[in-house]
Residue, then its C-alpha position, 0 to 999 in steps of 0.5 A: x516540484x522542490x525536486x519532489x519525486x514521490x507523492x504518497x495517498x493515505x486514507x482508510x478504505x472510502x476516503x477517496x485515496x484512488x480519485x485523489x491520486x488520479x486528480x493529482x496525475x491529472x494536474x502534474x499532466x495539465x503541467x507537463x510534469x512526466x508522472x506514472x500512477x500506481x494504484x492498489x492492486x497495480x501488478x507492475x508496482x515499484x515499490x510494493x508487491x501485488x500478487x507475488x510469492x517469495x520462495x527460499x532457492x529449495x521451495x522455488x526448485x520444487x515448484x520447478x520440479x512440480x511445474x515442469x510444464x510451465x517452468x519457462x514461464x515461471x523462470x520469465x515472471x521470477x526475480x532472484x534475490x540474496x536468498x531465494x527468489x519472487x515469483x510475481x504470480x499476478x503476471x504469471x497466472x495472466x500467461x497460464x490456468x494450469x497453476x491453481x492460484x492458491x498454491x501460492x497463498x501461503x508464500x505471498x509476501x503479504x502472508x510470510x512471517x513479519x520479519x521475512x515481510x519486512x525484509x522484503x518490503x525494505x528492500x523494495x523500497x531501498x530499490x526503488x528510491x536508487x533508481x527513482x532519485x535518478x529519473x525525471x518523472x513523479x511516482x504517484x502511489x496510494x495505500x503503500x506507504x501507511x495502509x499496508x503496514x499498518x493492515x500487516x503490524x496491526x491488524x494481522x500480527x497485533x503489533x504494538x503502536x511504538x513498533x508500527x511507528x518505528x517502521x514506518x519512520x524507516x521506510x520514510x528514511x529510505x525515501x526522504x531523498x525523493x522529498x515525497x509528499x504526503x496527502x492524507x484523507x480522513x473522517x472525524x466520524x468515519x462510523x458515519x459514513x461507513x453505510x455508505x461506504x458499504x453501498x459502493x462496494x462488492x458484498x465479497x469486499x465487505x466480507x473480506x475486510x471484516x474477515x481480515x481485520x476480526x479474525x486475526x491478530x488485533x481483532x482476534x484478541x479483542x474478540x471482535x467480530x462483524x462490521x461493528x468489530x470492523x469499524x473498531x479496528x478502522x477506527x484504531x487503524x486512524x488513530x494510529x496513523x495521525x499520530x503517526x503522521x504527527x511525529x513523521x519528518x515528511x511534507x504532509x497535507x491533511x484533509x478533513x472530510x468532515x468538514x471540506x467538500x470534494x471541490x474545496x479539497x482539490x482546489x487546496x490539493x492544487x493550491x499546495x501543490x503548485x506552491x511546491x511547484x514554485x519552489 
């Protein structure tokens, strides 16, 4: 695949990110192409973290003193970095209940001050495009590349578009070795289809989202609030990440959902595809 090793899923929340990266495993498996799929949430992710803490070396050494109990456990479900130490706490609370979960609320990595976040989200990626460069298979992801930063620098922390772009082109630098492919999904209306985006889904997600995305940074310095403030920072959220892709020095593919059906996005997805294939 033009020695593609990495193909990247965007999309805001209902635009088919999960089905569109499952298609396209199933066309590199239809063609024997080695691939492993990470969806959101997948707790063994190589290049972003679920569910995991970061400790500075004195925060890990209480948790050990306080958990003196499950300390084996926690040192098998620990990494050691430069300066402290992951503990990937998904994996860890799957072993034992005898950790309440919230305690490691205000160490995720999604909930650490931004530069500390950054630091760690780089460093990730770094590790993983050395040592995917020197596999065979095609890493397929969703939501990390775009959705991620952008829920953490703008909805979070309010940060402004040029700082988000100047981001996610460094994230793209560590990984242009990979020659990533990137599928972008998207709707011209996306108020729209929202209702029935809403249909699909939990009460406990929507409720989640509108809290995160209205009562923090971006959101809370509008004054927005309910599913209409929601919709308000999607559609910011959108906006942002097309211009983004626009100036982004990386193999895209756009899809309009507004105006292609199911049938005809896949059928491109396999076209474009399979012409990278041929290269």
């Amino acid at each position: 695949m033009n020695n593609t090793k990495l193909i990247l899923v965007e999309g805001l929340p209902g635009s088919g990110k999960t089905s569109t990266a499952r298609f396209v495993k199933q066309l590199l498996d239809e063609q024997n192409i080695a691939n492993r799929l990470f969806l959101e949430g997948d707790l063994e992710h190589p290049a972003d973290y679920d569910s995991a803490a970061y400790f500075t070396e004195e925060q890990y050494k209480q948790m050990l003193q306080k958990y003196t109990e499950q300390q084996q456990l926690i040192i098998k479900h620990s990494e050691a970095k430069a300066d402290g130490y992951i503990v990937y706490y998904g994996k860890l609370l799957k072993e034992t209940d005898s950790i309440n979960s919230e305690y490691f609320g205000d160490y995720d990595v999604y909930n650490l001050p931004l530069e500390r976040h950054q630091q760690l989200i780089i460093e990730k990626w770094s590790d993983f495009s050395r040592q995917a460069i020197n596999g065979d298979e095609v890493y397929i992801m969703e939501c990390c590349f775009l959705q991620n930063p952008l829920t953490v620098m703008l909805v979070r922390d309010n940060c402004s578009e040029v700082e988000i772009s100047t981001y996610i082109h460094e994230l793209n630098r560590l990984i242009k070795q990979l020659n990533p492919v990137l599928l972008y999904l998207y709707q011209d209306d996306f108020k729209h289809a929202f209702p029935a985006i809403i249909a699909e889904r939990p009460t406990e997600w929507l409720n989640f989202i509108t809290w995160y995305y209205t009562e923090q940074g971006y959101g809370k310095s509008k004054e927005l609030k309910g599913t209409q403030g929601l919709l308000e920072v999607l559609e910011l959220r959108k906006t942002y990440e097309l211009a983004i892709l626009n100036e982004l020095p990386i193999d895209k593919m756009l899809f309009n959902k507004s105006s292609l059906d199911w049938d005809k996005i896949h059928s491109q997805i396999q076209i474009d595809l399979q012409n990278r294939l041929s290269r």
